[in-house]
C-alpha beads as a LAMMPS data file, in Angstrom:
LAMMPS data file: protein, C-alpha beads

451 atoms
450 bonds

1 atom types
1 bond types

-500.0 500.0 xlo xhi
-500.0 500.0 ylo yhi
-500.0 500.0 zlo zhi

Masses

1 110.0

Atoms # bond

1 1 1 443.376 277.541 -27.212
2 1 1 446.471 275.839 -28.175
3 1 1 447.348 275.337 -24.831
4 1 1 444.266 273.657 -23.767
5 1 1 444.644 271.313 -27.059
6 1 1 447.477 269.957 -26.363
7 1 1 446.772 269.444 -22.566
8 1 1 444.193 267.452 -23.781
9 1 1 446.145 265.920 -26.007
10 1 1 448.456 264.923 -23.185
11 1 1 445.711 263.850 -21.123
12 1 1 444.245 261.291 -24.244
13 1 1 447.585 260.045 -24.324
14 1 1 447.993 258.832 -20.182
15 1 1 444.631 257.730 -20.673
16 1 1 445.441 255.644 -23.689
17 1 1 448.337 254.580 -22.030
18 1 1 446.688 253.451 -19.169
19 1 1 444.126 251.448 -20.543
20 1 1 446.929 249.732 -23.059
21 1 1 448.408 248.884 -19.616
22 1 1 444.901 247.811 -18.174
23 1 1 444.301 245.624 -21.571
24 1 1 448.020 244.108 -21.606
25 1 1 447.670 243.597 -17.791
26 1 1 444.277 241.903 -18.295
27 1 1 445.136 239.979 -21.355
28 1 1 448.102 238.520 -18.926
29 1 1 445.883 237.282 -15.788
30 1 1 443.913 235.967 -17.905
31 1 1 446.198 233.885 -20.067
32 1 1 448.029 232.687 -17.253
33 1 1 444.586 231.383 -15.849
34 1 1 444.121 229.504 -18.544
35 1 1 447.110 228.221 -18.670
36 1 1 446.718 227.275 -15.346
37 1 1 443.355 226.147 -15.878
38 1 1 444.308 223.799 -19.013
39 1 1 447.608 222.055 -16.701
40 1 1 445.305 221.227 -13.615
41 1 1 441.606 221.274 -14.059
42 1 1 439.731 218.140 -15.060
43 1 1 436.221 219.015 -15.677
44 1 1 434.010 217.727 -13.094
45 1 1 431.409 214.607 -13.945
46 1 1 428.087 214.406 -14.296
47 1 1 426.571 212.927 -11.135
48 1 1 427.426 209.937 -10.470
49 1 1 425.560 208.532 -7.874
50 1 1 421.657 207.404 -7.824
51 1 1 420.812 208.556 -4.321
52 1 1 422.541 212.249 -4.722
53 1 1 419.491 213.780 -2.729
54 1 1 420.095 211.718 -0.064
55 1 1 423.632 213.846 0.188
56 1 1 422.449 217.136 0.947
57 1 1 424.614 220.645 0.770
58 1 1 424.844 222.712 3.623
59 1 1 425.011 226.489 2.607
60 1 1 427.957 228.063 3.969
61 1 1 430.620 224.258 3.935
62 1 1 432.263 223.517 1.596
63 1 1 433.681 219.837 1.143
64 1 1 437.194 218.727 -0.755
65 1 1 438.823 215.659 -0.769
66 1 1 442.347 215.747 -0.443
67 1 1 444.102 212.438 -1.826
68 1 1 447.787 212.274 -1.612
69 1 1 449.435 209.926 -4.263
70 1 1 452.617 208.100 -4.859
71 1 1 452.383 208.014 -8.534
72 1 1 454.723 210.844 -11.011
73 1 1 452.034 210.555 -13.729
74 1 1 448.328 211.869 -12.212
75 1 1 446.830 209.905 -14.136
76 1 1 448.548 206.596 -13.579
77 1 1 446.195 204.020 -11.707
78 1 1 447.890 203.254 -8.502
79 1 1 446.299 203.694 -4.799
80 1 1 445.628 206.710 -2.980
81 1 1 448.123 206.794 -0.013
82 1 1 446.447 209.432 1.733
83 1 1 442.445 210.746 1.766
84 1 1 441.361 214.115 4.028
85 1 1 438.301 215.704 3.689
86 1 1 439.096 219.099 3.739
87 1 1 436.234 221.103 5.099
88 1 1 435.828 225.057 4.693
89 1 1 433.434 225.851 7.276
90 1 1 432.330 229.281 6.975
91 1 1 429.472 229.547 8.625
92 1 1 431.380 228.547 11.775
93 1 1 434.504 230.142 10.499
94 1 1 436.284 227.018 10.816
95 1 1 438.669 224.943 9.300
96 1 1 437.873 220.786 9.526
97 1 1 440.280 218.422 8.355
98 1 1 439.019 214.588 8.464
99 1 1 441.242 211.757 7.836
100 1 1 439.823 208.585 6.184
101 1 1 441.860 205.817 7.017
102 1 1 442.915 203.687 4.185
103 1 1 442.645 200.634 5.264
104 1 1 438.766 200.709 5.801
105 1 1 436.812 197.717 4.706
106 1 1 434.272 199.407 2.361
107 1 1 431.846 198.509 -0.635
108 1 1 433.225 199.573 -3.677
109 1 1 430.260 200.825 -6.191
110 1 1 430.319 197.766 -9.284
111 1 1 433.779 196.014 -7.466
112 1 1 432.408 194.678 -4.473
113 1 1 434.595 194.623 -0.321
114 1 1 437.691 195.862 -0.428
115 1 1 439.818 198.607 1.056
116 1 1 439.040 202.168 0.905
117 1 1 442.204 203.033 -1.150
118 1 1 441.565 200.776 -3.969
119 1 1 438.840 202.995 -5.006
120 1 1 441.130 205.095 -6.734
121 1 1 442.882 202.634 -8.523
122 1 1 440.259 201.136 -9.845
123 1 1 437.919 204.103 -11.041
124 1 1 439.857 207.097 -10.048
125 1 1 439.093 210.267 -7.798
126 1 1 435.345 210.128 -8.906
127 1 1 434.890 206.700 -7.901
128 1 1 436.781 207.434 -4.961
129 1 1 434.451 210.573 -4.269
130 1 1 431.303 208.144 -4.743
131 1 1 432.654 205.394 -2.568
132 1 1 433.112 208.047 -0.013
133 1 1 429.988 209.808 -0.465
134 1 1 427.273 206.431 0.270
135 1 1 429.804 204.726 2.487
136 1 1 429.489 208.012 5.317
137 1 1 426.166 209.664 3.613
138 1 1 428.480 213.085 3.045
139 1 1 428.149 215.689 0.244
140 1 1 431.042 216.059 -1.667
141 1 1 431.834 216.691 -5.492
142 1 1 435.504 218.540 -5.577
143 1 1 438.692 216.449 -4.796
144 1 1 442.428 217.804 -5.392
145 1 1 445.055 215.046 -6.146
146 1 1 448.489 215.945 -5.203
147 1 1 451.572 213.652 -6.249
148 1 1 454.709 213.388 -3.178
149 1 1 456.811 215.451 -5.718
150 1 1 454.101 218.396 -5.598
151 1 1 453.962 217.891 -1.474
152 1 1 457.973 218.154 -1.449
153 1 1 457.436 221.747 -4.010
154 1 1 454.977 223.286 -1.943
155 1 1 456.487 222.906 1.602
156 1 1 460.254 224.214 0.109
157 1 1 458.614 227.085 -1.481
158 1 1 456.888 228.155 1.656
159 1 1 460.027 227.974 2.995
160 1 1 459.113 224.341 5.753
161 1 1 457.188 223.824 8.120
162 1 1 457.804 223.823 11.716
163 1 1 457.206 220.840 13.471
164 1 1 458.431 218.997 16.895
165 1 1 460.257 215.417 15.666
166 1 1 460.646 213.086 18.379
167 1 1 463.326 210.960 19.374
168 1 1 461.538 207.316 18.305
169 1 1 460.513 209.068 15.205
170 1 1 464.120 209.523 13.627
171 1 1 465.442 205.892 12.517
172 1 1 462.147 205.729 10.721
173 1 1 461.973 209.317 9.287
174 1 1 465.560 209.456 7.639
175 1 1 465.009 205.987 6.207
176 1 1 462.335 207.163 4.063
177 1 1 463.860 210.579 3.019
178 1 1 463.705 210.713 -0.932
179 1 1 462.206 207.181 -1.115
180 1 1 459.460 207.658 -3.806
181 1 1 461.318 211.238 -5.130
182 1 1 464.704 210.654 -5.176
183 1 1 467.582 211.800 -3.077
184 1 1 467.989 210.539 0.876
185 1 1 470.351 213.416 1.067
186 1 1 469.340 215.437 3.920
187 1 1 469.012 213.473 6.922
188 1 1 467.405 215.114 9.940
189 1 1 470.200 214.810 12.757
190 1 1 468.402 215.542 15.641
191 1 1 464.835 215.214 17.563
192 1 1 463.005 218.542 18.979
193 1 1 461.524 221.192 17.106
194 1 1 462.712 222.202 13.518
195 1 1 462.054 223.469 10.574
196 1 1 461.835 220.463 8.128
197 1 1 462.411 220.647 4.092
198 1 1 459.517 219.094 1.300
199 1 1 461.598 215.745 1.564
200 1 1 461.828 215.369 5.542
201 1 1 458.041 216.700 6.037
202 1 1 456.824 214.349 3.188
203 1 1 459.117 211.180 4.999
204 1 1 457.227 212.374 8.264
205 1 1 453.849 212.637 6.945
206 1 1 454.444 208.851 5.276
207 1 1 456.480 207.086 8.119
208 1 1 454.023 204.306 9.874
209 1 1 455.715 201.107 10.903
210 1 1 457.425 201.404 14.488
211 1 1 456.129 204.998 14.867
212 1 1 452.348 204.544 15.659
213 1 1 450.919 203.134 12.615
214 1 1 448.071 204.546 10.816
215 1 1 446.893 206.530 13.682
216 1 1 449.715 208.452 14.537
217 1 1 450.705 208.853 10.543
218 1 1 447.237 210.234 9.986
219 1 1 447.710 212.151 12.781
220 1 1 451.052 213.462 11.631
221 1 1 449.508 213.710 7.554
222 1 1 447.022 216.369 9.425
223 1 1 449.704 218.480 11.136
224 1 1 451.742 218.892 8.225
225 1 1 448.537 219.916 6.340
226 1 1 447.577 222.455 9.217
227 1 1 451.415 223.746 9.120
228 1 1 451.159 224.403 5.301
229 1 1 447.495 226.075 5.596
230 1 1 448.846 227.782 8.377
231 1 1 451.739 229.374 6.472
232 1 1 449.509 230.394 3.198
233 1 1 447.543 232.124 5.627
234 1 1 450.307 234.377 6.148
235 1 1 451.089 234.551 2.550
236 1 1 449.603 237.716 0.823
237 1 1 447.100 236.499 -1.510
238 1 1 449.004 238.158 -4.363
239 1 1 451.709 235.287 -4.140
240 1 1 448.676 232.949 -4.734
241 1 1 448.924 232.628 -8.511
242 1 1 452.847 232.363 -8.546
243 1 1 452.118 229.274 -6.043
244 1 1 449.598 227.938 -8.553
245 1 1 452.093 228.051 -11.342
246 1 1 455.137 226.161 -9.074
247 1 1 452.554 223.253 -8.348
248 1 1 451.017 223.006 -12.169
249 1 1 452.706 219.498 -12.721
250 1 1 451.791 217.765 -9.597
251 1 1 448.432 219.131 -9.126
252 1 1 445.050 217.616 -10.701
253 1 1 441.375 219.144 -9.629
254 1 1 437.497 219.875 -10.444
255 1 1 437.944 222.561 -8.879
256 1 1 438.397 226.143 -11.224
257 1 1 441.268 227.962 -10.088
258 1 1 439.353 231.238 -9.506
259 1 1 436.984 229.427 -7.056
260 1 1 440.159 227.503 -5.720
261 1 1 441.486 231.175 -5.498
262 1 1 438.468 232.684 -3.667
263 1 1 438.613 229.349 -1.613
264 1 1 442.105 230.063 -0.482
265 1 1 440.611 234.133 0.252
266 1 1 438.013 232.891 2.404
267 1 1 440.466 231.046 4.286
268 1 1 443.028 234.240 4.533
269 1 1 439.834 236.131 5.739
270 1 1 438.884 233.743 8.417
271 1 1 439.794 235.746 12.272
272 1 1 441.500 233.077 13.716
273 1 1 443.093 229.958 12.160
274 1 1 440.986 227.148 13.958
275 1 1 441.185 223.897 12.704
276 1 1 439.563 220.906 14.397
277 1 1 440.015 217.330 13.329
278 1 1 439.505 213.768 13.114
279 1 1 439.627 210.482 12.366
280 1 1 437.060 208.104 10.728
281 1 1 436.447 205.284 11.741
282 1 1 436.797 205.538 15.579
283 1 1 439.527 203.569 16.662
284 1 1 436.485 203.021 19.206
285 1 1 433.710 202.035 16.934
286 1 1 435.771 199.692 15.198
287 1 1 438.408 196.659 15.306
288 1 1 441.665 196.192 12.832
289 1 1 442.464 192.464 12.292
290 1 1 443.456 190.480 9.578
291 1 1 440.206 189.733 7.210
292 1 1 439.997 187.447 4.108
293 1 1 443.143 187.921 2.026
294 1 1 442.405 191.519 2.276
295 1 1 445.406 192.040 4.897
296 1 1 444.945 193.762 7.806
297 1 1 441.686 196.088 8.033
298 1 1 439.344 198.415 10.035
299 1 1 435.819 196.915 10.484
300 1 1 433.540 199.588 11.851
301 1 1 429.899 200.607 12.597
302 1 1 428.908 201.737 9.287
303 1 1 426.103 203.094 10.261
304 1 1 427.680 205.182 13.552
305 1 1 430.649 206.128 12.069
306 1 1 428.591 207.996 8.882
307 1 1 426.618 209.682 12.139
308 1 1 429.800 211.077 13.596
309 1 1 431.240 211.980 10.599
310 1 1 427.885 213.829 9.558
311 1 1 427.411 215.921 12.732
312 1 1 430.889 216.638 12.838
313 1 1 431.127 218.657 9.254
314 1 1 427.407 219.889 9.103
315 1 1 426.007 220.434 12.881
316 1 1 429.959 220.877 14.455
317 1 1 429.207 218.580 16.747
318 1 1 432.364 216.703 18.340
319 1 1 432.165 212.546 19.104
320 1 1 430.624 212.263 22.153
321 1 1 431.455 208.638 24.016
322 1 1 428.643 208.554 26.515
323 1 1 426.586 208.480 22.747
324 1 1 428.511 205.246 21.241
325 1 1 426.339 201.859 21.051
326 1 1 428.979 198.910 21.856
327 1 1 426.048 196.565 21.353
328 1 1 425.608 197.668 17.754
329 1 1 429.637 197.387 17.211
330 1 1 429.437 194.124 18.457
331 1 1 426.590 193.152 15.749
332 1 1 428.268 194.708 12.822
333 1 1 431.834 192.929 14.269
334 1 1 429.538 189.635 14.273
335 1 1 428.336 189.912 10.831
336 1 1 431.767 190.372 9.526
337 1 1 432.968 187.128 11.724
338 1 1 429.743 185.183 10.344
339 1 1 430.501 185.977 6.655
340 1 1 434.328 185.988 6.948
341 1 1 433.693 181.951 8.256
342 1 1 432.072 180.714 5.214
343 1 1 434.424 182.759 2.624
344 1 1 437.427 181.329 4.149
345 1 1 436.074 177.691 3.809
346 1 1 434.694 178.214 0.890
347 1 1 438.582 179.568 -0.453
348 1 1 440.942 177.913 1.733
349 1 1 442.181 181.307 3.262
350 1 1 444.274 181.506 6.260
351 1 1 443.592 185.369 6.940
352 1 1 447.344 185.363 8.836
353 1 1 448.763 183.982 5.388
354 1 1 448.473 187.324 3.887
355 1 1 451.015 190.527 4.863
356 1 1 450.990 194.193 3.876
357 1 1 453.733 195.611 2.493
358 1 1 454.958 199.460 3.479
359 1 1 453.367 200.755 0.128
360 1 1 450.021 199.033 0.849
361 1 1 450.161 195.420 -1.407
362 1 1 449.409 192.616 0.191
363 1 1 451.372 189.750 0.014
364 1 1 451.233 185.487 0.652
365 1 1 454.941 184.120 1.087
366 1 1 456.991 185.796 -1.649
367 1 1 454.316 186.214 -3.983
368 1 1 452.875 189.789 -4.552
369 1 1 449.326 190.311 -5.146
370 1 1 448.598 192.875 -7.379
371 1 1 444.845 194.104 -7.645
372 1 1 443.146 192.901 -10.619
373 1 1 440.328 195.220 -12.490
374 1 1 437.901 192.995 -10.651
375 1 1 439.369 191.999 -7.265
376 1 1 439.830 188.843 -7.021
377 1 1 438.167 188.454 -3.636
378 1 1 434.814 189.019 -4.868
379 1 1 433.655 185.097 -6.064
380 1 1 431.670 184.218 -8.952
381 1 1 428.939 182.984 -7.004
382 1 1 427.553 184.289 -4.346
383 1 1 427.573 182.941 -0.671
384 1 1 425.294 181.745 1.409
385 1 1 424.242 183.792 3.925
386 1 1 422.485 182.405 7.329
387 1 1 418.292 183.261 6.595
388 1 1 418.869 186.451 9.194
389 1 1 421.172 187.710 6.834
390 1 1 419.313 187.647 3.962
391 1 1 419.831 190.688 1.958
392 1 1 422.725 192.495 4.026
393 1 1 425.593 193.004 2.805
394 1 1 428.288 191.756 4.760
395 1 1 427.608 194.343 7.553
396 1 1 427.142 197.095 5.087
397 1 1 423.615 199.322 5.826
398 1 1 421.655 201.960 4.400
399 1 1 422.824 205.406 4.504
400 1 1 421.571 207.191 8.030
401 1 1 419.466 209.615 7.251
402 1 1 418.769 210.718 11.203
403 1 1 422.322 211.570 11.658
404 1 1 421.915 212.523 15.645
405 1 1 419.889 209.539 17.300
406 1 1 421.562 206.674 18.453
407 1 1 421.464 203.437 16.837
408 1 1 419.331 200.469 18.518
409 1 1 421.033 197.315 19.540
410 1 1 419.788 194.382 17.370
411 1 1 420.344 190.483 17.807
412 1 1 423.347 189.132 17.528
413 1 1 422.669 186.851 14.340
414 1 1 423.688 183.229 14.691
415 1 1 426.469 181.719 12.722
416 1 1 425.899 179.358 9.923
417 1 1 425.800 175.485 10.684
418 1 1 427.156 172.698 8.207
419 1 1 425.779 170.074 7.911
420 1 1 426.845 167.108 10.161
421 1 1 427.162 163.963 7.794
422 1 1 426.516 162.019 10.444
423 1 1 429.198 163.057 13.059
424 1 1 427.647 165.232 15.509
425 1 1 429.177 167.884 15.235
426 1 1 427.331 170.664 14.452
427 1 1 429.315 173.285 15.326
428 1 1 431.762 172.704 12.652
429 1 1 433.225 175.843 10.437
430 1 1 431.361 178.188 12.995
431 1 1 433.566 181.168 15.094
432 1 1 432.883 183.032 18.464
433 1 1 431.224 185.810 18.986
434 1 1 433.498 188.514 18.242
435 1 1 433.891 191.212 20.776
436 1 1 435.631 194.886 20.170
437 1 1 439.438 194.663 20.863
438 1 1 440.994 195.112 24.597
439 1 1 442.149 198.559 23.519
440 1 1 438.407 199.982 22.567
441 1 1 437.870 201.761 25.820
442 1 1 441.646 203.090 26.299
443 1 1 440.954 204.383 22.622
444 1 1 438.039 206.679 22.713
445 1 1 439.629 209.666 24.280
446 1 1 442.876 209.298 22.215
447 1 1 440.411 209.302 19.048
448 1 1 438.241 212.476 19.992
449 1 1 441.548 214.207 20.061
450 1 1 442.268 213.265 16.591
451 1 1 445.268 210.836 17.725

Bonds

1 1 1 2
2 1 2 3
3 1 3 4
4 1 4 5
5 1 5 6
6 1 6 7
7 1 7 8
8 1 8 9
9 1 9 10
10 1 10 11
11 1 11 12
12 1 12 13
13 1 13 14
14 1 14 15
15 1 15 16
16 1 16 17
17 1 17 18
18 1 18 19
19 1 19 20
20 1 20 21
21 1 21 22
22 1 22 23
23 1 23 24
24 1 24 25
25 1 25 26
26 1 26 27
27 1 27 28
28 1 28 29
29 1 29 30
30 1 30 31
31 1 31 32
32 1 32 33
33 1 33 34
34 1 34 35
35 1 35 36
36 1 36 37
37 1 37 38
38 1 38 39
39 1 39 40
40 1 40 41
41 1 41 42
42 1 42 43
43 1 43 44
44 1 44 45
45 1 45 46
46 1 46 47
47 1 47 48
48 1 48 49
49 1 49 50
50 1 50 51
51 1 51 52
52 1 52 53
53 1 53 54
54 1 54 55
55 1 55 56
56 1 56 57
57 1 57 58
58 1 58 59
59 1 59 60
60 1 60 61
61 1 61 62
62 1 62 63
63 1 63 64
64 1 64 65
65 1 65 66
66 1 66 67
67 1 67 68
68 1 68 69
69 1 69 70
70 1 70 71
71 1 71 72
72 1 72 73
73 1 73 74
74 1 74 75
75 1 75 76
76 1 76 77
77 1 77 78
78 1 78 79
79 1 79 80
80 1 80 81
81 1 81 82
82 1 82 83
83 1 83 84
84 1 84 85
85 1 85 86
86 1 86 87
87 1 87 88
88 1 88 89
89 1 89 90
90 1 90 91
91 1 91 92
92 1 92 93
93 1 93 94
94 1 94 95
95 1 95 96
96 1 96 97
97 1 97 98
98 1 98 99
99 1 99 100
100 1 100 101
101 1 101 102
102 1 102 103
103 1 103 104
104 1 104 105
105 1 105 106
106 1 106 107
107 1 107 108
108 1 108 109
109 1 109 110
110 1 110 111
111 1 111 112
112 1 112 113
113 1 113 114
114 1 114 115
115 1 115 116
116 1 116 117
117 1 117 118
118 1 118 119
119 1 119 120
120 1 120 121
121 1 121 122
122 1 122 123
123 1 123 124
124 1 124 125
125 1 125 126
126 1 126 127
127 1 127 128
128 1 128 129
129 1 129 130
130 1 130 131
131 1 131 132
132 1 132 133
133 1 133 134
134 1 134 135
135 1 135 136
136 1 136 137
137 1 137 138
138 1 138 139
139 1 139 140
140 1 140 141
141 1 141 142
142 1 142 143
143 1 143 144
144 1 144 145
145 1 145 146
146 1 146 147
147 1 147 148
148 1 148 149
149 1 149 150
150 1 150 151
151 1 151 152
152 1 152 153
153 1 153 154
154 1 154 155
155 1 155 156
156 1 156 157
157 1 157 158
158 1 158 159
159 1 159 160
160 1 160 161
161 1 161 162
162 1 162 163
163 1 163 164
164 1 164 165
165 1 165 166
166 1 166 167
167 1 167 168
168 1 168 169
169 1 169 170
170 1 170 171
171 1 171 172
172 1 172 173
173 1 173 174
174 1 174 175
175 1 175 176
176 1 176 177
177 1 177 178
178 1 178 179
179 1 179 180
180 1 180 181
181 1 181 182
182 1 182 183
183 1 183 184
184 1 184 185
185 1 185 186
186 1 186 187
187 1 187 188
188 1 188 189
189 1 189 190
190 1 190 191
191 1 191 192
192 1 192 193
193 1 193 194
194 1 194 195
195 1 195 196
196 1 196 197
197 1 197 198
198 1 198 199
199 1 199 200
200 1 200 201
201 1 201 202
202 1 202 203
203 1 203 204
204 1 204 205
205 1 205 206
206 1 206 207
207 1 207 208
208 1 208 209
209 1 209 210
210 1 210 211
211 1 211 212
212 1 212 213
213 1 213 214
214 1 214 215
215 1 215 216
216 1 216 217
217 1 217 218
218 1 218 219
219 1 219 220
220 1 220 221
221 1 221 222
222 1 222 223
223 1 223 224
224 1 224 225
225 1 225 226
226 1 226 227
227 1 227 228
228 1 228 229
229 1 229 230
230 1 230 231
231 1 231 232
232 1 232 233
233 1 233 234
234 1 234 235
235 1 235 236
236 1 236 237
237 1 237 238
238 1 238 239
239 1 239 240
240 1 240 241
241 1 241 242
242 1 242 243
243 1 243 244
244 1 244 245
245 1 245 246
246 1 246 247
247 1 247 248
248 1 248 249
249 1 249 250
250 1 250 251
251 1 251 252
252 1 252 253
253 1 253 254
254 1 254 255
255 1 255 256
256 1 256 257
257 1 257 258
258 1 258 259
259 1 259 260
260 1 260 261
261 1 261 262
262 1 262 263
263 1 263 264
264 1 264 265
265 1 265 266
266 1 266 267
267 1 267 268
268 1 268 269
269 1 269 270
270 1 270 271
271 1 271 272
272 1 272 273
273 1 273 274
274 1 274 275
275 1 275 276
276 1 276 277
277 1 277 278
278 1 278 279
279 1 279 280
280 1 280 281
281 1 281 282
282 1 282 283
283 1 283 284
284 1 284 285
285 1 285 286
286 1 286 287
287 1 287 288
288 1 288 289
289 1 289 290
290 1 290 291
291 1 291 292
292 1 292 293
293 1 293 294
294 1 294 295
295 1 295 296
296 1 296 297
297 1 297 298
298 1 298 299
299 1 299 300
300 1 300 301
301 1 301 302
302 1 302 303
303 1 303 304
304 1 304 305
305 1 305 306
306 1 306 307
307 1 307 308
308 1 308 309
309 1 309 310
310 1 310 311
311 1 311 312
312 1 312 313
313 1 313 314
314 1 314 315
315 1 315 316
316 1 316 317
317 1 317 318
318 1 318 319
319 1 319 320
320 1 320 321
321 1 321 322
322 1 322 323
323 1 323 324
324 1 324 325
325 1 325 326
326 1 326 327
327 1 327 328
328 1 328 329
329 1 329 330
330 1 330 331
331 1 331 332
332 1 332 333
333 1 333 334
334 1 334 335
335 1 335 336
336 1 336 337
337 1 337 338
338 1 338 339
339 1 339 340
340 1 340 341
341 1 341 342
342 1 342 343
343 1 343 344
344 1 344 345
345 1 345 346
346 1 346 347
347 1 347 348
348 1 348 349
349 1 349 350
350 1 350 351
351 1 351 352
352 1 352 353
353 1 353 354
354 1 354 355
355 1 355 356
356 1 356 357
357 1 357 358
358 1 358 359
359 1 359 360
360 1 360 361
361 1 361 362
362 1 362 363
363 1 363 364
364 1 364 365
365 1 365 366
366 1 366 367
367 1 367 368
368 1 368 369
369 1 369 370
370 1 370 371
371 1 371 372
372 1 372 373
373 1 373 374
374 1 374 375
375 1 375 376
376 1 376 377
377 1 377 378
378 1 378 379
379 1 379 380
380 1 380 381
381 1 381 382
382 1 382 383
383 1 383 384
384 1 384 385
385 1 385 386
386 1 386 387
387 1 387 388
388 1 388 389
389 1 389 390
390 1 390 391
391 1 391 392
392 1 392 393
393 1 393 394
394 1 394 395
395 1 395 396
396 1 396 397
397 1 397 398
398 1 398 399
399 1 399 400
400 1 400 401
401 1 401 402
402 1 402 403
403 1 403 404
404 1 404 405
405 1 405 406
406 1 406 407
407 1 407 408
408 1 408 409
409 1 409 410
410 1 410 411
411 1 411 412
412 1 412 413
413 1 413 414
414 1 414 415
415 1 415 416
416 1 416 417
417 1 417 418
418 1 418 419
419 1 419 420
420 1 420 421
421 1 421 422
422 1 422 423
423 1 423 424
424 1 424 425
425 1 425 426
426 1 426 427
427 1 427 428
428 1 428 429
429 1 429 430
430 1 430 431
431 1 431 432
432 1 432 433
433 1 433 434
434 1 434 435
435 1 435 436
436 1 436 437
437 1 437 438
438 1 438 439
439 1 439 440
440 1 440 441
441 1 441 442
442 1 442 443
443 1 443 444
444 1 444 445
445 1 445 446
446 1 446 447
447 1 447 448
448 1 448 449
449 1 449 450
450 1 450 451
């Protein structure tokens, strides 16, 4: 009897033990997730757009927006240097990566035209989100902001990324090592394929002048991402939390790390690490020029661009060129040119007067421009528009609801005339039709590819 007492009094005591150990081991997780929860999660928004059911969820895809940022404090206004939509497709088991160029000419909800990356100086990642959202009629409500001192952390503590640097590539790439974070100590010395530290792969996901421009940096800002996706799939999902912890001070998300965690799962799950990508706008379905004093800028095909980008993340349909409408480019292209006229009469602008800097300011002579709380393009009274106009917004239209048809061609609207005073001519402050560049055709292909 006294045996059997004090087996079970050994037995009560590894019991106790182990549920001490459960309790203490519990009580740990789930202090560290909220400490992790209070250093990177911002509570996400009420809605904030008026047309949210025209944005329809697709069960099974999942939509973040990735923006990269040059800025130490999260929270300091400053634009977004980088935007990918980030798409978990798991009814496909896919992973989508979509690069928004920066330099789009978009309409910013209560600012008015500017560039796509002003959004988030001027209202944030949510105002970014919403620009996003009713410029390419896309669902998507979670965003993760990651400062260059976070991208440099992450890539060193997965130990680099593997990637093939060419020879034209170098000059640029070591200038730029430690730029924004300090330290050009660590030059890459020679081209081929290598295993690059946070500070080369961050100078080789930024580099753009001499080395492509924004379509080969985009294209290079999605192969680093791949790289790094690529080598937390290999990471046992254990490690997750410890990489959480290393990237508390540069992260910022709505996103709560246990559905971030189950995120990254799903991912680690998937068979097969396929990731297909793009770029938005087409270099094919639009034209980069100088515009305004905006700098140089991609005007698109609203309206064609939002299709693509919609069939692409929802139906996984790739681009398909025999689809594109040139005759619609040319329209939208025409309304720009027919706006652009009157605003640059109206302001005395020389479009060529005005130069972008590397970090994205734009500049006339030696004076810098920096972006007001209301840009300063927008004017205090509005401009006349030709009577075919009336009502458009400078080329902007209506989110497509029919994402797969094509889009009819429509008149070519005719620019506005002054009037003559008496001289006859009556062509006077007009332009000429505006075509799509040279390079539109020799583009499409490059573009399906993502380059």
């Amino acid at each position: 009897m006294s045996r059997k007492k004090k087996n079970w009094s050994t037995t009560k005591k590894v019991v106790l033990s182990l549920v001490m150990v459960l309790v203490i081991l519990i009580g740990t997780v789930l202090g560290f997730y909220k400490h992790i929860k209070n250093k990177i999660y911002v509570k996400k928004e009420p809605s904030i757009s008026n047309n949210d059911s025209e944005f329809k969820e697709v069960e099974g895809i999942t939509n973040v927006l990735l923006i990269g940022v040059d800025a130490r404090d999260l929270d300091e206004p400053c634009r977004s240097d980088s935007m990918i939509i980030a798409t978990l497709d798991n009814n496909n088991k896919k992973v989508k990566l979509t690069s928004l160029f920066r330099d789009t000419l978009v309409d910013i909800p209560g600012h008015g035209e500017a560039k796509l990356n002003a959004a988030y100086m001027l209202g944030g990642p949510e105002l970014l989100m919403k620009t996003v959202k009713e410029t390419y009629n896309v669902s998507i409500d979670k965003y993760i902001i990651i400062n260059f001192w976070g991208f440099e952390t992450i890539v060193d503590y997965i130990g680099g990324i593997e990637v093939d640097v060419k020879d034209y590539q170098l000059e640029e790439l070591n200038k730029y090592i430690g730029e924004s974070t300090g330290g050009n100590d660590c030059p890459v010395e020679k081209a081929g394929i290598q295993t690059l530290n946070g500070k080369q792969a961050l100078s080789y996901a930024r580099i753009r002048y001499n080395v492509g421009d924004e379509y080969e940096r985009t294209d290079r800002q999605r192969e680093v991402i791949f790289k790094v996706i690529e080598k937390l799939q290999n990471t046992k999902p254990s490690k997750y939390l410890g990489i959480m912890n290393t990237m508390l001070e540069y992260i910022k998300t709505n996103i709560d790390p246990l559905e971030a965690l189950n995120m990254a799962y799903t991912i680690y799950k998937l068979p097969s690490l396929d990731v297909e990508q793009l770029q938005i706008p087409l270099v094919a379905l639009s034209e980069t020029r100088n515009y305004k004093e905006l700098g140089s800028v991609f005007l698109m095909d609203r309206l064609q661009n939002a299709s693509i980008l919609y069939n692409f993340i929802y139906e996984n349909k790739y681009p398909n060129e025999e689809e594109f409408n040139y005759d619609s480019l040319k329209t939208e292209l025409q309304k720009y040119a027919n706006q652009e006229s009157v605003y640059n009469k109206m302001y005395d602008i020389n479009p060529n007067d005005y130069i972008e800097a590397q970090d994205g300011e734009v500049k006339r002579g030696n004076n810098y421009m920096e972006a007001p709380q209301e840009p300063n393009y927008v004017p205090n009274e509005p401009i006349s528009a030709p009577e075919e106009e009336a009502g458009d917004n400078s080329g902007q239209v209506p989110p497509n609801e029919d994402s797969g048809e094509n889009i009819p061609s429509t008149p070519v609207p005719e620019v506005p005339k002054e009037p003559s005073e008496g001289t006859g001519d009556s062509n006077s402050g007009t332009e000429e039709t505006e075509t799509p560049s040279e390079g539109v055709q020799q583009g499409i292909n490059d573009n399906l590819n993502g380059n």
